[in-house]
C-alpha positions in Angstrom: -200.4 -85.4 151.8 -197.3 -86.0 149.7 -194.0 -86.9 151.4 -192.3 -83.4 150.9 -195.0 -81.4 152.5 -195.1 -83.7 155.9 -191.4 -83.5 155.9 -191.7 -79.8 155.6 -193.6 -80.0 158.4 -191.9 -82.1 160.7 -188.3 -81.8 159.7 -188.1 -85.4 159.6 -188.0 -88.0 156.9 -189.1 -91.8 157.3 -192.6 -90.7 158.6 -196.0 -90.5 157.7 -198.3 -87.5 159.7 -201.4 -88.7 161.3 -203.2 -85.3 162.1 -202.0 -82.2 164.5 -203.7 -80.7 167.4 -203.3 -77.4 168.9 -205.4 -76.9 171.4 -202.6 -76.2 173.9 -199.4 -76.6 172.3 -199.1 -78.4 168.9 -199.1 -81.6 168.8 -198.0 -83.7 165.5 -198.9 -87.6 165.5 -196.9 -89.5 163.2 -195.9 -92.8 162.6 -193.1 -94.5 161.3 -194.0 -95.0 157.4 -192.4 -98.9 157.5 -192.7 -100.6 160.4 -188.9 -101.4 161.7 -188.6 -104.8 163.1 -185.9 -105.6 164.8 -183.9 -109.1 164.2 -182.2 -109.1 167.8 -182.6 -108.4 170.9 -180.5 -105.3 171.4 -179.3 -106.7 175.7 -179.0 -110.4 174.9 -178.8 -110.9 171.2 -181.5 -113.5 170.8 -183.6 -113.6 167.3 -187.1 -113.1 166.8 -188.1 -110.5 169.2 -192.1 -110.2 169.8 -194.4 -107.6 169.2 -195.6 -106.3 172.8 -197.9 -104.1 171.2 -198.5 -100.1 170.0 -196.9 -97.5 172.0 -196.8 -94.2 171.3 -193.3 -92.1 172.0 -193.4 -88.6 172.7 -190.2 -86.5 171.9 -190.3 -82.6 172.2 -190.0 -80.9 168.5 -188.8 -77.8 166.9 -191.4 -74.5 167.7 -194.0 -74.1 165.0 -194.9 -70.1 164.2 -194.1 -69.3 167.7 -195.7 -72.4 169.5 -193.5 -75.7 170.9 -194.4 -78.4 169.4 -194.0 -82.6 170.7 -194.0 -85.7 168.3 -196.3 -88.5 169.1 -194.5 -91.0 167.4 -196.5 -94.3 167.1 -194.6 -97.1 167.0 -194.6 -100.7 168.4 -192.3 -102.4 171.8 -191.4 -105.3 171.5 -190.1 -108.3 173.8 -187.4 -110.8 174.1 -188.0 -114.3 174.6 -185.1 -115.2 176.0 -183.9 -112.5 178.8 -188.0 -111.2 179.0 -186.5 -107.6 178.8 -189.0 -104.9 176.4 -187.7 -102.5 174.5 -188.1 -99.7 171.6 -187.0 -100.3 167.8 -184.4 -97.6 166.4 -186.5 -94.2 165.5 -185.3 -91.6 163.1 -184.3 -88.7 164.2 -185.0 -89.3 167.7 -182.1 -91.6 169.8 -182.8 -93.8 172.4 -183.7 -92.7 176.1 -184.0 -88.7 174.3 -187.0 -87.0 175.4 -186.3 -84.2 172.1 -185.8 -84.9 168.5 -181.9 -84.6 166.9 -183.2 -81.1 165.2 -184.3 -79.4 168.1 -181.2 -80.8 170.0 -179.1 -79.7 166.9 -181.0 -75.9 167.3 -179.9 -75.9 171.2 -176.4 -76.7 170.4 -176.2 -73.7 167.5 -177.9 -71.3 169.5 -175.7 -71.4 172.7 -172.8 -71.8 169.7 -173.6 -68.7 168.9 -173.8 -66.8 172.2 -177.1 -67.4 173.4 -176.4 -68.0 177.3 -177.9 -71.4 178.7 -179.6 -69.3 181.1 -181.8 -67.1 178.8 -181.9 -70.6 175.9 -183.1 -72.5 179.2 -186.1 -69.4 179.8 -187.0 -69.1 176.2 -187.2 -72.8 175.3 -188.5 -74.0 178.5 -185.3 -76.2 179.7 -183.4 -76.4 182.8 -180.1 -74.7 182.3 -178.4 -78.5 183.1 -180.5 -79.9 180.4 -179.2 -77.1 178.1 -175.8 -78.0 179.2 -176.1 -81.7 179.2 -177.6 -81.3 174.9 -174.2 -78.8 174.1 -171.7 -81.0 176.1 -173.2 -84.4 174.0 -173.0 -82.5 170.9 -169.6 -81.0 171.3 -168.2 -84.6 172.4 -169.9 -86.3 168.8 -168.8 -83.4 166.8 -165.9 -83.8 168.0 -164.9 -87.3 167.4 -166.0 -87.1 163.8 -163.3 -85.0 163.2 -160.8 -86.2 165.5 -160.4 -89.7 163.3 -158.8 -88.0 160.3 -155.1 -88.3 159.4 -152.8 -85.8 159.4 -152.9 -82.9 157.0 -150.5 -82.6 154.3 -149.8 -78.7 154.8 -149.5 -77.6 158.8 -149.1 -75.4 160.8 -148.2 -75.4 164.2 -148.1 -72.5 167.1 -148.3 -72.2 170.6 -151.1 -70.2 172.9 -151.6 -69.8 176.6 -155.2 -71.7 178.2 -154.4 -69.8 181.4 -152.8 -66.4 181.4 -149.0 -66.6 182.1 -149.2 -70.0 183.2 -150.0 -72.5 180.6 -148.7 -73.2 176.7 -150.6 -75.0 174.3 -150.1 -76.4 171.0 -152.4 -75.7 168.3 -151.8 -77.9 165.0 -153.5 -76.6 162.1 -154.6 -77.8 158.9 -153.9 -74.5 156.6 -155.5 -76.1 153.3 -158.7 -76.8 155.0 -158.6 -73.7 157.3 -159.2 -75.9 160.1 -157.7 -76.5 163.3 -156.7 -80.4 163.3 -155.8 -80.9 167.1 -154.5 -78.9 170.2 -152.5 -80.7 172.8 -151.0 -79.3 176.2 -147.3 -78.1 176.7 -145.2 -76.5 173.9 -141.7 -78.7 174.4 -140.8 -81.8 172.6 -141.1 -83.8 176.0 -144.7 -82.2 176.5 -145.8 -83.6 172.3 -143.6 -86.7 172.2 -146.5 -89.2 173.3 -148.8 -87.1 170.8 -146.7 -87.0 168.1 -145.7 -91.0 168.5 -149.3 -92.2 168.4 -150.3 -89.5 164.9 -151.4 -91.3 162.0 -150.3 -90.0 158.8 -147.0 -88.0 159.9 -145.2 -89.0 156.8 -147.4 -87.6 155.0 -147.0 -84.2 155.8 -145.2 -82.0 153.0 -145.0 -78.4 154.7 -144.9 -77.4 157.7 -145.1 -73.7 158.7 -143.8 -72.4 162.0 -142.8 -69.1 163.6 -139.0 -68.9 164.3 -138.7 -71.2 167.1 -136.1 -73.4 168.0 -138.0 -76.4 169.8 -140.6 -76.9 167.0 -137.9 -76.9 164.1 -136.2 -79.5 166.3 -140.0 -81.5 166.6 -141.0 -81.1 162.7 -137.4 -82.5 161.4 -138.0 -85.4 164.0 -141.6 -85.7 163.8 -142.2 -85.1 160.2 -139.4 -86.0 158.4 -140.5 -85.8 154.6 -142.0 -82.6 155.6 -140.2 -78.8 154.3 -139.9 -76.9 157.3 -141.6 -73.3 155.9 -140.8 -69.8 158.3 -144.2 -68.0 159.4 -143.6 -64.5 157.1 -145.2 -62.5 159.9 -142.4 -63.7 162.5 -139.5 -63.4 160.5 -140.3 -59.3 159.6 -141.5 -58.7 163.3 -137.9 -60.2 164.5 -136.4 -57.9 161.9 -138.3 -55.0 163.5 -137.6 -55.7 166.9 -134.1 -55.7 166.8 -134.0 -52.6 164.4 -136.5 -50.6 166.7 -134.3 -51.5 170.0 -131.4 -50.5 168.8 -133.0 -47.1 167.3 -134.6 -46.7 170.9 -131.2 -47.1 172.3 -129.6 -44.0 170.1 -132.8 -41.7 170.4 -134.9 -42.3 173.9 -137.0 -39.6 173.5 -138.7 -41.5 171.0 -140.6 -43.1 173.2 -141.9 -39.6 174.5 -143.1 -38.2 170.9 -146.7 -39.3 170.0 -146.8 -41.3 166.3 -142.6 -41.4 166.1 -142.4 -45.2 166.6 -145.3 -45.5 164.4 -143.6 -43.1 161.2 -140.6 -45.5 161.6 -142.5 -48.9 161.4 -145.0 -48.2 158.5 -143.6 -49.0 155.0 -141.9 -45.6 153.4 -144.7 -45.6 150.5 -147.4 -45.7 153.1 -146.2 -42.8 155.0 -148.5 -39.3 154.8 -146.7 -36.0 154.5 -147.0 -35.1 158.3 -145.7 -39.1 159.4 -142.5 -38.3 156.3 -141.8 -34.5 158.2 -141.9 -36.4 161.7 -139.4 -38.9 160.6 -137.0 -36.5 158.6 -136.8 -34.0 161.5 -135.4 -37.5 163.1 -133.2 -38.2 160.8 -131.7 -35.0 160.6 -131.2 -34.8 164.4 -129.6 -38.6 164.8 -128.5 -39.4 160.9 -127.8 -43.2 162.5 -131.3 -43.9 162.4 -131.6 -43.2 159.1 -129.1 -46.1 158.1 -131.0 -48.7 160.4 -134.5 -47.5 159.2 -133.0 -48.3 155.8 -132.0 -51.2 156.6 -134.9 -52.4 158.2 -137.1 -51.6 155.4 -135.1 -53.4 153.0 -135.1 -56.5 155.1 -138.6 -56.1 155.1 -139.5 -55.4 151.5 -137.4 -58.7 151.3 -139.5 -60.8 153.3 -142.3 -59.5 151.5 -141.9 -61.9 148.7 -143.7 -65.1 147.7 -144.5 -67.9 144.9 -141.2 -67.2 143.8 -139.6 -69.4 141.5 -135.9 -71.1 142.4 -133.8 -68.6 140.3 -136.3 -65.9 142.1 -135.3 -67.0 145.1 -131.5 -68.0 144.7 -131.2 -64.0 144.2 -133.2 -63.0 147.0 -131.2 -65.6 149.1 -127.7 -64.2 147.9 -129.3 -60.5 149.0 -130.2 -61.8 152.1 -126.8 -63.1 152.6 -125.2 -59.8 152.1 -127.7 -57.9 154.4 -126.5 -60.5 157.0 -122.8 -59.8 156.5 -123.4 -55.7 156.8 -125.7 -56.3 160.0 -122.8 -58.3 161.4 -119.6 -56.0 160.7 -121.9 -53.6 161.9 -120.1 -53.5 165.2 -124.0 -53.2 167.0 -125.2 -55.7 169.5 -128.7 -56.0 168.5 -128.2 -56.4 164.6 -125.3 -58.8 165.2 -128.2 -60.7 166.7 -130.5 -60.3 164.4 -127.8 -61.8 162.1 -127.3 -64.6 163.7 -130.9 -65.1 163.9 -131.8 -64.5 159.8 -128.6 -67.1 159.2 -130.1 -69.9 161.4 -133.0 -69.6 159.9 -131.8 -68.6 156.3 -134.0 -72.3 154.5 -137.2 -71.8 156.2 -137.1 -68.4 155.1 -135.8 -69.2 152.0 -138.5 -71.8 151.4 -141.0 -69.1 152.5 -140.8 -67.0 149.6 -141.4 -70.2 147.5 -144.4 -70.5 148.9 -147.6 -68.8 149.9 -148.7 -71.0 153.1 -148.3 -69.0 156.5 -149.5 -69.0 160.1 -152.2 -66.3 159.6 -155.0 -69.1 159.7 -153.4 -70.6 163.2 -153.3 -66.9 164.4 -157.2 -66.3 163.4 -157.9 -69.1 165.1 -156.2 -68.3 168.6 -158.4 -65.3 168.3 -161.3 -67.7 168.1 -159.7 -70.1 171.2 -159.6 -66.8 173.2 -163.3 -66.1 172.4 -164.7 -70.2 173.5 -162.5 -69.6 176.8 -163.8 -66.1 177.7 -167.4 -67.7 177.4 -167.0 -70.6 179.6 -165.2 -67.9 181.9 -162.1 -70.4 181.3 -161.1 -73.7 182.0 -160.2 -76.3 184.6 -160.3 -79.3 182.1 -158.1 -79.2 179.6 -159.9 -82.0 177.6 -163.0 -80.2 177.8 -161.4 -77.3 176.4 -160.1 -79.2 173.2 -163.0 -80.8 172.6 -164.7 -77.6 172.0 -161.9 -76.1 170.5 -162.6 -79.3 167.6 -165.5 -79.1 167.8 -166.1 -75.5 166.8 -162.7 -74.4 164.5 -162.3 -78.6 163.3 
């Protein structure tokens, strides 16, 4: 039988089949194809191990058309002269003191990945449910630390979430060239990330960091990262546009709040709008024509913020626009868009530098979606390492 069909067979390279039985379940004897003799002993370190003789290893295998299957692994023990303590030589596919074979521990760990509860994975594959646990918590640690190891990414993004609802903040720091999430640390404050951000490897080499408009983690990225353009999350910066606009048009007409699909007309972009959404909104206008100055308004902040990959003249103009919005919204003699000017001039280079270039905090968003998901199926979680270790694990 040539190599690829016994590998085809088994899954498994670096062995040689013997024969299979099936009279009860399948039963594939192999051996190892070279003989792997170790030079030390693995407790005391002494050369020249002895053969002890043949031994044969079983290891429970992937299912075969429907029926479970176990390797019978020959192989030899051997002995140390020196401490007198036996032991196995190093078996692919199959690590030491594991009574299953790395693929059909790999297939546990992607099936309760998937959803598959460890109760019915336990029932269909013949497991307890703690051995189904013990497999998925081994894998999810060495997953894990392969990827925990890497330097920092050179574009990131960084946003908060809450493990525990209205109690605790999170920090999720995300590699948005790689779509991946690079490391998630408890606490949102600088004094909650200091001893995280001390001990990173690779901070300076950071070139863009995208963050929503807040305050604490513009203060940690121009600490932190300091070669690093500090880049305003596009979603943010038209939601704080609409918030203040929308509070203010509450404020002149309550009964807004009362008519079904009003709010909605007012929010969606003008050349979106159908004809019953445009009749709504001008039956507004005409009965409080101050809306129709901040709805205006709004939508040309918004049509502003719209913009990316610009070049720098591109975006010199749309600063200089920006500038005179800002000076309108605060002469405008209104509390909330005096705020919101304030706000856009604090923030006036981030957003500047977001319409130069296309990275945004959509990808961190996704995966806070994907965070909620992993704690809604371990019905939450008491250990917060636990937590980020699957968190790596699965969006790392």
């Amino acid at each position: 039988m040539s190599p690829m069909q016994y590998n085809l067979r088994i899954g498994l390279e670096g062995y040689e089949l013997l024969r299979i039985d099936d009279k009860h379940e399948l039963r594939v004897h192999v051996e190892l194809r070279r003989e792997l003799e170790p030079k030390a002993c693995p407790y005391c370190g002494a050369p020249g191990p002895r053969s002890k003789g043949k031994y044969v290893r079983r290891a429970r295998h992937l299912s075969c058309f429907g029926h479970e299957s176990e390797l019978m692994i020959r192989t030899r023990r051997f002995k140390c002269v020196r401490c007198q303590r036996s032991f196995l030589p190093e078996l692919p596919g199959v690590r030491p003191y594991r009574h299953s074979s790395e693929p059909f521990r790999n297939q546990i760990y992607e099936s309760h990945n998937e959803g598959i509860c460890a109760s019915a994975l336990a029932k269909r594959q013949r497991l307890g449910q703690a051995t189904v646990g013990r497999i998925y918590q081994q894998f999810t640690v060495r997953k894990a630390a392969e990827r925990i190891t890497r330097n920092c990414p050179l574009y990131l993004g960084i946003d908060e979430h809450t493990l525990h609802k209205g109690q605790r903040f999170c920090t999720t720091f995300c590699d948005l060239k790689n779509h991946k999430v690079f490391e998630v640390h408890p606490g949102r404050s600088e004094e909650d990330l200091a001893g995280f951000l001390a001990t990173l490897k690779g901070r300076g080499r950071v070139r863009l960091i995208c963050i929503d408009l807040s305050s604490p983690y513009r203060r940690i990225a121009r600490k932190w990262f300091p070669n690093a353009k500090i880049v305003a999350d596009r979603f943010h910066a038209v939601r704080l546009v609409y918030q203040h606009c929308v509070q203010l048009m509450r404020a002149i007409a309550p009964e807004i709040n009362r008519q079904r699909g009003a709010l909605a007309a007012l929010r969606k972009a003008p050349e979106k709008l159908t004809p019953e959404q445009m009749a709504r909104r001008d039956r507004l206008f005409n009965q409080h024509p101050g809306i129709k100055v901040i709805y205006e308004q709004m939508h040309a902040l918004r049509k502003l913020m719209k913009h990316k990959r610009q070049n720098k003249t591109q975006c010199k103009r749309h600063a200089k626009a920006l500038l005179e919005h800002i000076h309108r919204l605060k002469y405008s003699g209104l509390r909330p868009l005096q705020t919101l000017a304030n706000s856009l001039k604090q923030w006036i280079e981030p957003i500047a530098l977001m319409w130069r270039f296309s990275k945004n905090n959509a990808i961190t968003e996704g995966f806070h979606r994907k965070m909620k998901l992993i704690q809604r199926r371990a019905y939450g979680f008491k250990n917060f390492n636990n937590y980020r270790l699957r968190v790596i694990a699965q969006c790392g």
